[in-house]
C-alpha positions in Angstrom: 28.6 3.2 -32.3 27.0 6.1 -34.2 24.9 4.3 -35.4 23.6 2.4 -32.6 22.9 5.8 -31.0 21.4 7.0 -34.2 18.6 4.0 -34.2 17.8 4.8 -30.2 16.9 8.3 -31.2 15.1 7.7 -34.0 13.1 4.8 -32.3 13.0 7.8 -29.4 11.0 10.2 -31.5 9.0 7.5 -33.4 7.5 6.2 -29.9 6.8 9.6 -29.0 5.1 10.3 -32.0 3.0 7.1 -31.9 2.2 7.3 -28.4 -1.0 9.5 -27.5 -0.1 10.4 -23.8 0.9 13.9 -23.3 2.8 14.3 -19.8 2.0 17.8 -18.1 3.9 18.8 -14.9 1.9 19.0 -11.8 1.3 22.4 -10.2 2.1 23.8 -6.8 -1.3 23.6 -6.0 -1.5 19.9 -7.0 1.3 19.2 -4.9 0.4 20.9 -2.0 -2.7 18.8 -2.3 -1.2 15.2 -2.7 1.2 16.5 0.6 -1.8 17.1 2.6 -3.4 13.8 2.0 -0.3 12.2 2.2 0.3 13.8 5.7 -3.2 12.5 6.8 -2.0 9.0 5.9 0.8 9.1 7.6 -1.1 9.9 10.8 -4.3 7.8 10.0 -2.7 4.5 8.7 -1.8 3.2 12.2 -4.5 4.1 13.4 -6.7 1.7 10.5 -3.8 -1.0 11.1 -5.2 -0.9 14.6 -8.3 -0.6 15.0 -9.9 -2.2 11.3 -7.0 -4.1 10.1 -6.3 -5.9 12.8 -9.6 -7.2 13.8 -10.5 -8.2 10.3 -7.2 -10.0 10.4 -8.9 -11.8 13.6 -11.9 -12.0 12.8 -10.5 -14.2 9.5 -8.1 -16.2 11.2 -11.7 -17.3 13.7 -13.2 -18.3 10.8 -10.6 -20.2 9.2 -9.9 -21.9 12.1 -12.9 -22.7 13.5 -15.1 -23.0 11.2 -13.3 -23.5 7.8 -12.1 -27.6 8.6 -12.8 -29.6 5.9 -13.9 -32.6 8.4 -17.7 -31.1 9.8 -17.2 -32.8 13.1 -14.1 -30.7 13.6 -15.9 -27.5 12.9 -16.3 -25.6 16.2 -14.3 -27.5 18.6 -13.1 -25.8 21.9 -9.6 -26.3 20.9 -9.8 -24.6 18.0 -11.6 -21.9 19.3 -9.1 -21.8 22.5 -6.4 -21.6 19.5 -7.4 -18.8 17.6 -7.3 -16.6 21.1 -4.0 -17.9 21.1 -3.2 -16.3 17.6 -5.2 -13.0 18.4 -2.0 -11.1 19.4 0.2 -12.0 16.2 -2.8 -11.2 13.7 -3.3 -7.6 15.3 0.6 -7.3 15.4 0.4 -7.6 11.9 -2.3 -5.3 11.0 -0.5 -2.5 13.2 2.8 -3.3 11.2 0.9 -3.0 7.9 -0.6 0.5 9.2 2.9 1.4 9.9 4.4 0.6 6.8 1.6 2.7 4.7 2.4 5.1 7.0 6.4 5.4 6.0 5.1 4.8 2.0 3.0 7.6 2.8 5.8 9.8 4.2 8.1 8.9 1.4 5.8 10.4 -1.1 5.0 13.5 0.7 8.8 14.1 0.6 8.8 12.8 -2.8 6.1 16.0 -3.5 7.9 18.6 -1.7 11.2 18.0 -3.6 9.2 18.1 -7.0 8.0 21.9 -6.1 11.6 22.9 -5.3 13.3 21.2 -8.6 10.2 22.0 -10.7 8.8 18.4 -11.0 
């Protein structure tokens, strides 16, 4: 068992050595920074889910379904054009959801920061 945690150690300090990445610890500053952007996502992201997201998620699901058949005769048929107005709700559902969730990953972090100035991160 010794020397088990002997070998760990050594292979420890020979990584370090080897490896030419030097880790510095972020300054107040820097995380007051990252917090402030991160507290603009949090209030923004919806608002892109809404508003960009979710028509580009329509605006792709038009054409895909109307004009990305394989067959050309069915390429800009009523029905599929009647369809995709059908789908219009779900795809801009999802594009708010994925505002939202960037949102909370946004949140996460800026708590993530603020612990880091307390505990000296």
């Amino acid at each position: 068992m010794r020397l088990i945690k002997q070998l760990v150690v050594v292979l420890v300090v020979i990584i370090g050595i080897i490896t030419p990445y030097k880790v510095y610890s972020y300054s107040v500053r820097h995380h007051l920074i990252n917090m402030g952007k991160d507290v603009v996502k949090v209030v923004s992201s919806p608002l892109y889910g809404m508003f960009i997201k979710g028509p580009k998620n329509i605006k792709k699901a038009y054409q895909d379904e109307v004009w990305g058949r394989e067959k050309k005769e069915k390429r800009g048929l009523l029905r599929y054009k009647l369809f995709v107005i059908w789908r219009m709700p779900g795809e801009e559902i999802k594009g708010i959801i994925d505002g939202v969730v960037e949102s909370v990953d946004a949140g996460v972090h800026f708590l993530k920061e603020a612990i880091s100035i307390f505990f000296s991160d």
